[in-house]
N, C-alpha and C positions, 0 to 999 in steps of 0.2 A: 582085378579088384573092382567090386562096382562102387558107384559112387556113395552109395548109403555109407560104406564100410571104411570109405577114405575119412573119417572124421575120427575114427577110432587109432589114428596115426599120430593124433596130439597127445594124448594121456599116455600112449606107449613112449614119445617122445621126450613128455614133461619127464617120467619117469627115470626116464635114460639119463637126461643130464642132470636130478639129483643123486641119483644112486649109484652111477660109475665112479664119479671124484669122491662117494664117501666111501666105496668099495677100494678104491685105488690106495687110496690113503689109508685106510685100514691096513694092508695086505702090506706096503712098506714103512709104516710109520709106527704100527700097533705097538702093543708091549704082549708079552709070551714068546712061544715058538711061534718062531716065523717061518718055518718050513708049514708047519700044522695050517697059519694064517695063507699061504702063499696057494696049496693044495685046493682051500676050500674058496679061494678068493677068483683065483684062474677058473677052476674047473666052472663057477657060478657063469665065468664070462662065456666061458666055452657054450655054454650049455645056451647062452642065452644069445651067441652069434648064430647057434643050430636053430635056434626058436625064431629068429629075425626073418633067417634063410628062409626057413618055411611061410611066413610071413609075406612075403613076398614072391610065392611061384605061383603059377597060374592055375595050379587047381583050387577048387574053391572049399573042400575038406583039409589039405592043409595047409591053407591062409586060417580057418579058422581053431584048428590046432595050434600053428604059429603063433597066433595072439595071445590064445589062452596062458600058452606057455612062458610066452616072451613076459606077460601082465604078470604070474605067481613069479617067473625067476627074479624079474626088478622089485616085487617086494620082499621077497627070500633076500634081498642082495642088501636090501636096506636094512631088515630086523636082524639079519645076522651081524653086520658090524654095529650094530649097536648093541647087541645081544652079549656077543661076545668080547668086546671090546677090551675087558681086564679078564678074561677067563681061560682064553687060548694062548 
């Protein structure tokens, strides 16, 4: 990763630790089906451990796949539990 690119590591960060504990808390705390909450809640993480990975290997097409990815799933992760919050 070159240096320019190391500063784009904060906002994927800030990201990360608001959107996991309001993803987390959703997925066991919500009201609805909790299988329905559990399905869409994991898979967001899954998806956005896969985007991190990328993120960080050494070629420079998928660092910036990785980001792109990793930046839409943490806001997907945020408007969904608030989205859905009474609906699921």
């Amino acid at each position: 990763m070159t240096h320019g690119v190391a500063g784009a590591i904060f906002p994927i960060l800030i990201l990360l630790l608001v959107c996991l504990p309001i993803t987390l808390i959703w997925v066991f705390r919500g009201q609805g089906n909790a299988r329905k909450r559990r399905v869409i809640g994991f898979s967001q993480i899954t998806i956005l451990g896969i985007a991190i990975t990328l993120f960080f290997s050494d070629v420079t097409y998928l660092q910036n796949i990785g980001f792109v990815a990793a930046f839409i799933v943490l806001i997907a992760m945020l408007f969904t539990a608030l989205a859905l919050k009474n609906r699921v």
